[in-house]
C-alpha positions as CSV (number, residue, x, y, z in Angstrom):
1,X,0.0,0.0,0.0
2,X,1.7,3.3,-1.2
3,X,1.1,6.2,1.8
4,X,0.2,9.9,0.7
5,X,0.9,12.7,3.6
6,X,-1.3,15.8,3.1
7,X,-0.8,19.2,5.2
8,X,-3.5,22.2,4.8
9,X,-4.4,25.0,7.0
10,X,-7.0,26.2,5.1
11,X,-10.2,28.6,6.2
12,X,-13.5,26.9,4.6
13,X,-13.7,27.1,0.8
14,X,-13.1,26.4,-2.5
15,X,-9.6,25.7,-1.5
16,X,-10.4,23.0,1.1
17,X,-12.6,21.4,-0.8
18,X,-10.0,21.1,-3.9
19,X,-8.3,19.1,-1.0
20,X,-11.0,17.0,0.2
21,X,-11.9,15.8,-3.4
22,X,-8.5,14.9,-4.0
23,X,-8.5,12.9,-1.0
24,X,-11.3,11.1,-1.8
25,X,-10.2,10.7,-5.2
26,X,-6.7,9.3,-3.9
27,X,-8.7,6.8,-1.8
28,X,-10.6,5.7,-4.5
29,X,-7.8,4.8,-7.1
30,X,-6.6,2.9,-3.8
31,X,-3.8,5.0,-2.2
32,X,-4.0,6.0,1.6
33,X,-3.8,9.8,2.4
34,X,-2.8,10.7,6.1
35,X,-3.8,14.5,6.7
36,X,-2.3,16.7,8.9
37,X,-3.9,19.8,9.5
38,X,-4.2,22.4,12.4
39,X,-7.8,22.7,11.8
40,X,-10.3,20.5,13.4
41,X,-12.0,19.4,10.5
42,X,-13.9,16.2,9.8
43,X,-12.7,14.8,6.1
44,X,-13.9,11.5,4.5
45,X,-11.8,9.1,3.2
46,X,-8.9,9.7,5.1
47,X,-6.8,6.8,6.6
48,X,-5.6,8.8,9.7
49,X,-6.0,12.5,10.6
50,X,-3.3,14.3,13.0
51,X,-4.5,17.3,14.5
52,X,-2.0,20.1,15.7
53,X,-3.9,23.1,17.0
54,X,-2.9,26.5,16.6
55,X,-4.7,29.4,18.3
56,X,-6.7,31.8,16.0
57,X,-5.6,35.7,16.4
58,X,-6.9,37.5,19.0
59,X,-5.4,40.9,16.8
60,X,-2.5,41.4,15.1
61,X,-0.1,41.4,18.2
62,X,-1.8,38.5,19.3
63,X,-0.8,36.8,15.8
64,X,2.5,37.6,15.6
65,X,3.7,36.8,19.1
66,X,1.7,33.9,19.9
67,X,-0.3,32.1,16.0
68,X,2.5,32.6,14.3
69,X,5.6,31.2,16.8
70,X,3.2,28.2,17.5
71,X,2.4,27.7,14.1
72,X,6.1,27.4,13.6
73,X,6.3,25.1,16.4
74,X,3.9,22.5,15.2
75,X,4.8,22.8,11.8
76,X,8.5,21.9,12.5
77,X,6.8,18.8,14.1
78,X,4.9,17.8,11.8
79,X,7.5,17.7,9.1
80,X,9.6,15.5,11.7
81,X,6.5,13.2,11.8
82,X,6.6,13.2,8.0
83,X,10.1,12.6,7.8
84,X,10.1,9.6,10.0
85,X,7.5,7.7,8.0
86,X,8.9,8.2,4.6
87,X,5.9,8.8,2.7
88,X,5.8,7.9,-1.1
89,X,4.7,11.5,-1.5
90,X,4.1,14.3,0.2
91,X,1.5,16.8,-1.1
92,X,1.7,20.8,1.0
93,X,-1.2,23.0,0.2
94,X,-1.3,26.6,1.9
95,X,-1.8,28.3,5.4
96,X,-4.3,30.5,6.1
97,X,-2.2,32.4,8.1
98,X,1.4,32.5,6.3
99,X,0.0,31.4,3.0
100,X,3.0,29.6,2.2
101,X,3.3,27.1,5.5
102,X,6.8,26.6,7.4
103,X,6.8,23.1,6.3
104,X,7.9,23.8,3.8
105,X,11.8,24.4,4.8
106,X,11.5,21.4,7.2
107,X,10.5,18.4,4.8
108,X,13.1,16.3,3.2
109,X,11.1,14.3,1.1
110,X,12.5,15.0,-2.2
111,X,8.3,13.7,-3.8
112,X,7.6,16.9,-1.4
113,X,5.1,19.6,-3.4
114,X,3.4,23.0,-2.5
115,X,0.5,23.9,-4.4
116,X,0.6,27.3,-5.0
117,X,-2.6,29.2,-5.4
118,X,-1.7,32.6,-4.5
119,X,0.1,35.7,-2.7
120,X,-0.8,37.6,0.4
121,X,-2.3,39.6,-1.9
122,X,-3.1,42.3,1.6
123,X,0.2,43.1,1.1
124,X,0.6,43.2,-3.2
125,X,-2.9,44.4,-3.9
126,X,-5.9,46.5,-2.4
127,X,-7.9,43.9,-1.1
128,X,-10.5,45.3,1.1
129,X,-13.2,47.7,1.6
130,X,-11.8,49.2,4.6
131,X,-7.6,48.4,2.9
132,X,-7.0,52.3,3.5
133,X,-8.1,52.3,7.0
134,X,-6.1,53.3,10.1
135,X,-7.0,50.1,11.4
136,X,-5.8,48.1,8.2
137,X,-2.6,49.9,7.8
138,X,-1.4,49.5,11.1
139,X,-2.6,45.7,11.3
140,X,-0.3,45.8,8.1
141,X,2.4,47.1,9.6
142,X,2.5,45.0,12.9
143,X,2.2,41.8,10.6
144,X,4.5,42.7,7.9
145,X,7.2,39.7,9.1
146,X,3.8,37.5,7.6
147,X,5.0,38.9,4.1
148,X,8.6,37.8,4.3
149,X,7.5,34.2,6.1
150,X,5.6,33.7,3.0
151,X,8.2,34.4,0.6
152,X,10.9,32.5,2.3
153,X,9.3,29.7,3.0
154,X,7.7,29.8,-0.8
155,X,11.4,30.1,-1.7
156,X,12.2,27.0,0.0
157,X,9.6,24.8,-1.5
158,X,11.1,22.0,-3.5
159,X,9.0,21.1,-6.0
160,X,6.0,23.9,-6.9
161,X,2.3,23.0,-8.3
162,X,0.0,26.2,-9.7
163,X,-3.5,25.7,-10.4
164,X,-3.3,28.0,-13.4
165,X,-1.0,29.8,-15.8
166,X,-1.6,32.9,-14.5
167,X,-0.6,31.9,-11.0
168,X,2.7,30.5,-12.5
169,X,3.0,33.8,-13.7
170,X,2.7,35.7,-10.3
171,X,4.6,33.0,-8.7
172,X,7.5,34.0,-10.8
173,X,7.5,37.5,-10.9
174,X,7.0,37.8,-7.0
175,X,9.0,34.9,-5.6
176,X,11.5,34.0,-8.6
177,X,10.5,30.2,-8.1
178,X,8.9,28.2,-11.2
179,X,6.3,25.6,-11.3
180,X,4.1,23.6,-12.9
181,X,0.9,24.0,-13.9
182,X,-2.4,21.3,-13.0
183,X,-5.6,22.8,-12.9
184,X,-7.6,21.8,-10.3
185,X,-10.8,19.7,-10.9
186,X,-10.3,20.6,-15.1
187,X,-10.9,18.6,-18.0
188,X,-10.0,19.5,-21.2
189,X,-13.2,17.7,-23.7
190,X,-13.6,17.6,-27.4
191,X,-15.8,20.8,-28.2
192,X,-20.1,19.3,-27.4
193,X,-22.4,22.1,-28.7
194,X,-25.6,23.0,-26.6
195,X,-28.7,24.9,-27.6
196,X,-30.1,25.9,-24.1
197,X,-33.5,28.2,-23.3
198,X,-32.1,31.8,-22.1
199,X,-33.9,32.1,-19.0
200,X,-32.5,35.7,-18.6
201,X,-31.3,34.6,-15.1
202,X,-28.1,36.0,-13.5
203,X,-25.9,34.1,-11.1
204,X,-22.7,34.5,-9.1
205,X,-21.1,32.6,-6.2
206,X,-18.4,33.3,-3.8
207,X,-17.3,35.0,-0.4
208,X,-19.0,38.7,-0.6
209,X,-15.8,40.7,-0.6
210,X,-14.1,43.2,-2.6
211,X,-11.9,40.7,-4.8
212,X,-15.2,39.6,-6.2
213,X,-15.8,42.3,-7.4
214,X,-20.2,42.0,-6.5
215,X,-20.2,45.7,-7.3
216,X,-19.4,45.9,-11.1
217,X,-21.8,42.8,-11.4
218,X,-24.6,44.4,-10.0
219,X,-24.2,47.8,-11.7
220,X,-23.9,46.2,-14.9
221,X,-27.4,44.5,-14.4
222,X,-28.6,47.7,-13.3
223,X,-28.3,49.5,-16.7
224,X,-30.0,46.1,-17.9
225,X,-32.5,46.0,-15.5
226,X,-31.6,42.7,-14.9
227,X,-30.9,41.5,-10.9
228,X,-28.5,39.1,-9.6
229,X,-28.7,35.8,-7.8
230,X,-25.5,35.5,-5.4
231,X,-24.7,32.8,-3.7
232,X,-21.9,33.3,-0.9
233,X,-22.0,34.9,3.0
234,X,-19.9,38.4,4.0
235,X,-16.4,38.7,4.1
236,X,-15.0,40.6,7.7
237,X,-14.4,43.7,5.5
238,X,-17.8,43.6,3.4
239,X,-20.2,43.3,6.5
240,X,-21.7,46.9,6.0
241,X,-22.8,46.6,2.7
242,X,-26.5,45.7,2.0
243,X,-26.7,43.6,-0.7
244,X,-30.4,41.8,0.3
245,X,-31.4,45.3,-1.3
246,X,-29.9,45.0,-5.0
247,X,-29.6,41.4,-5.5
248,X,-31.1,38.1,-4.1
249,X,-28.4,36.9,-1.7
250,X,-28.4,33.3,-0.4
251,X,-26.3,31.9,1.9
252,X,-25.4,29.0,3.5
253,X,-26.3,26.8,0.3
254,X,-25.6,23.0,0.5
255,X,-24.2,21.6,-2.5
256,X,-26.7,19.6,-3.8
257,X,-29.2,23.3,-3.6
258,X,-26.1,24.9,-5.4
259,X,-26.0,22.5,-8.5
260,X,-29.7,23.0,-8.7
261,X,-29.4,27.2,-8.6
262,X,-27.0,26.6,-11.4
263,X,-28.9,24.9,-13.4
264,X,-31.6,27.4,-13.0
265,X,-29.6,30.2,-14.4
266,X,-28.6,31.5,-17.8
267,X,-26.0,33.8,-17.3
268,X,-23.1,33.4,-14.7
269,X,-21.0,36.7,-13.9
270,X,-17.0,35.9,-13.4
271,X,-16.1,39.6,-12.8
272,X,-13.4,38.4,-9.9
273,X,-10.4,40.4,-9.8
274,X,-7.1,38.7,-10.5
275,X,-8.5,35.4,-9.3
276,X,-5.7,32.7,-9.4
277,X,-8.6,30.1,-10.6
278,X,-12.3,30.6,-10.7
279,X,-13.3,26.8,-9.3
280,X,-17.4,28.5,-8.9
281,X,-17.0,29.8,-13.1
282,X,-15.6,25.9,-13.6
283,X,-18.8,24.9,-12.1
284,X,-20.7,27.5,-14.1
285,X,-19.6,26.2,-17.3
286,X,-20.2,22.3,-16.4
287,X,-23.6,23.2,-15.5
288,X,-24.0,24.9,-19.1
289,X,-24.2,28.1,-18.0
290,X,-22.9,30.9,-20.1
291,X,-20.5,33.3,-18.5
292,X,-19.3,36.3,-18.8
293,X,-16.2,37.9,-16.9
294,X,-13.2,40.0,-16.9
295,X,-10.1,39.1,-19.2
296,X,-8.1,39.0,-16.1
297,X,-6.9,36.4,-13.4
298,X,-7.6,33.5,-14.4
299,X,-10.7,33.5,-15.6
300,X,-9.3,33.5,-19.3
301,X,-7.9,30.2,-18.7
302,X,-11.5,28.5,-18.0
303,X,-13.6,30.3,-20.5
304,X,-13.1,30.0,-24.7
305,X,-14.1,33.6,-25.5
306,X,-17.1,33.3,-28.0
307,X,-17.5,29.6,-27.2
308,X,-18.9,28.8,-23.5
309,X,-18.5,32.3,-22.5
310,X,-17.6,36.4,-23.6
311,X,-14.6,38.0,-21.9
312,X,-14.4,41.9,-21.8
313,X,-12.8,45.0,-20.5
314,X,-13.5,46.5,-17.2
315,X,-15.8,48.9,-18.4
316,X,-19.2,48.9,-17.2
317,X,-20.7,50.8,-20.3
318,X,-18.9,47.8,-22.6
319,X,-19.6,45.5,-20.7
320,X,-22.9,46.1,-20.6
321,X,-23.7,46.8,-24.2
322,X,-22.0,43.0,-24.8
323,X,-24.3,41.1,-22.4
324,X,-27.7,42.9,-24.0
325,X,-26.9,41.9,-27.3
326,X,-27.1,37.5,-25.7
327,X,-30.2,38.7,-23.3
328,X,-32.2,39.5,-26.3
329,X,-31.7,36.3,-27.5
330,X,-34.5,33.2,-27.1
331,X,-32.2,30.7,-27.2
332,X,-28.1,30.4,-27.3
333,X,-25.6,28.4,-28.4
334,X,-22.7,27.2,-25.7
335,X,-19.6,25.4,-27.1
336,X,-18.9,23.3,-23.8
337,X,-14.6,22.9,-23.9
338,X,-14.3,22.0,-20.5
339,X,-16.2,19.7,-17.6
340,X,-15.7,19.2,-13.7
341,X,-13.3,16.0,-13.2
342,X,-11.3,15.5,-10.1
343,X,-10.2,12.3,-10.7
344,X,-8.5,13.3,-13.9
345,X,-6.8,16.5,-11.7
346,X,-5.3,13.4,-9.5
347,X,-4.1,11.2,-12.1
348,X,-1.7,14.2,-13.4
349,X,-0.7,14.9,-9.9
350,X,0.1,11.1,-9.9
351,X,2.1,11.2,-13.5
352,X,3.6,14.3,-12.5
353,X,4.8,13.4,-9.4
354,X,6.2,9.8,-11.2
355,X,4.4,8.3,-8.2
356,X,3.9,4.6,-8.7
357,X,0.6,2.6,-9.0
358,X,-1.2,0.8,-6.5
């Protein structure tokens, strides 16, 4: 029986649930994943779970002098854990607090790989409603050190998976390191043509923040008198804005209620800023939705422009102008490219990493 080791430290997500599929999809083709995690979460198909628990922030202070040295702590254990049981290979996804975890310069597992989603883009981008803040810039300040963890442990990542082309791109302009790219959860098909009803029916999903960029989606369907459907709950920064009153928010959606929302819509709105990969505009497109979104991030990597979906500017007015011209229309015409498949996602990760069969 070949051994997997998995370490996340992830806030609940798209991100976690990239890892839960893959562990179920590890299990299935027969492989047993160990996960190690500082988060008390219950995941299926796991053969053991080691929990290391880390204190959540009070504040910023708190983080720094207390999150952050433990983190260190446990993570340094963990990778001696690791070590000692020689694991055929050893897969590290992010940290919610240092992005890229300390484990990273402690494994010696040459089959060792970070997946590599993003930056801590608080300290690249704006990234917040409240970013120019007193209270932001001096929480910026205290936990600068975060921004240096991140690149050095980054740095000292032996082997580096993105989840998009675009990410490989930041990952080499910011930390100098190169990678490969798997998408997550991506399958490449030969091009299916769909005729589909237009139900005239707007939807977007995903945490309520500024990155999302909710606000250019809903002022678009304002000059179209369309309204949104959004799936997704507040962000800490976007608790103040009111969007019962322009769109009709849901929260808290299972899955199962999800797929059937999708499937109820038309039209699904990727207008994310700089998104690494959209894994909510994959699901749009396997649920034959048509989508539009901004030629930016990652987005362009998901959506054939003219075929399962129109890319544009970020103009409002051009935007706009390009979606009335498909809401007019009875019916449309999808050129489906891509579908949702996990287990093809793992079997790369498997050639990639030469690991062998069961």
């Amino acid at each position: 029986m070949i051994n997997i080791a998995i370490f996340e430290n992830l806030n609940s997500g798209g991100a976690l649930n990239q890892v839960k599929n893959y562990i179920k999809y590890f299990s299935k083709l027969g492989y047993k994943v160990d996960l190690y995690t500082h988060t008390p979460n219950k995941i299926k198909f796991t053969n053991k779970i080691f929990y290391y628990p880390v204190p959540d922030p009070k504040n910023s202070i708190n983080e720094m002098l207390i999150t952050i040295r433990q983190l260190k702590k446990n993570q340094q254990k963990i990778a001696d854990k690791i070590n000692n049981k020689k694991y055929s290979l050893v897969l590290i996804f992010p940290c919610k607090f240092t992005q890229a975890p300390f484990i990273t310069k402690y494994i010696k597992n040459n089959k060792s790989y970070y997946f590599f989603f993003e930056t801590k883009r608080e300290f690249y981008e704006d990234t917040s409603y409240d970013y120019f803040s007193p209270k932001r810039i001096i929480a910026r300040i205290i936990r600068a050190p975060i921004k240096l963890i991140d690149k050095y442990n980054c740095i000292k990542a032996k082997n580096i998976i993105s989840n998009s082309y675009y990410s490989r791109y930041v990952l080499n302009k910011i930390y100098k390191k190169k990678s490969s790219v798997i998408y997550p959860n991506l399958k490449q098909i030969k091009t299916v043509k769909y005729k589909i009803a237009n139900q005239k029916k707007f939807l977007s999903v995903g945490l309520i923040s500024k990155l999302k960029n909710n606000n250019f989606t809903i002022e678009i369907l304002k000059l179209l008198n369309q309204k949104l459907t959004l799936i997704g709950n507040y962000s800490n920064d976007a608790h103040n804005i009111n969007y019962e009153t322009c769109c009709k928010l849901l929260s808290n959606v299972k899955d199962q209620e999800k797929i059937k929302i999708y499937k109820e819509n038309t039209f699904y709105m990727a207008n994310q800023i700089n998104e690494p990969f959209g894994l909510t505009t994959l699901e749009g497109v396997n649920y034959n939705n048509f989508v539009f979104g901004l030629n930016i991030g990652g987005t362009s990597e998901i959506i054939q422009n003219g075929l399962n979906g129109i890319l544009y500017p970020k103009n409002i007015n051009i935007s706009s102008r390009i979606i009335n011209k498909y809401l007019t229309k009875n019916r449309l015409i999808i050129y489906k490219t891509c579908i949702i498949n996990w287990e093809t996602s793992v079997k790369k990760i498997l050639d990639f990493t030469h690991t062998p069969n069961v």
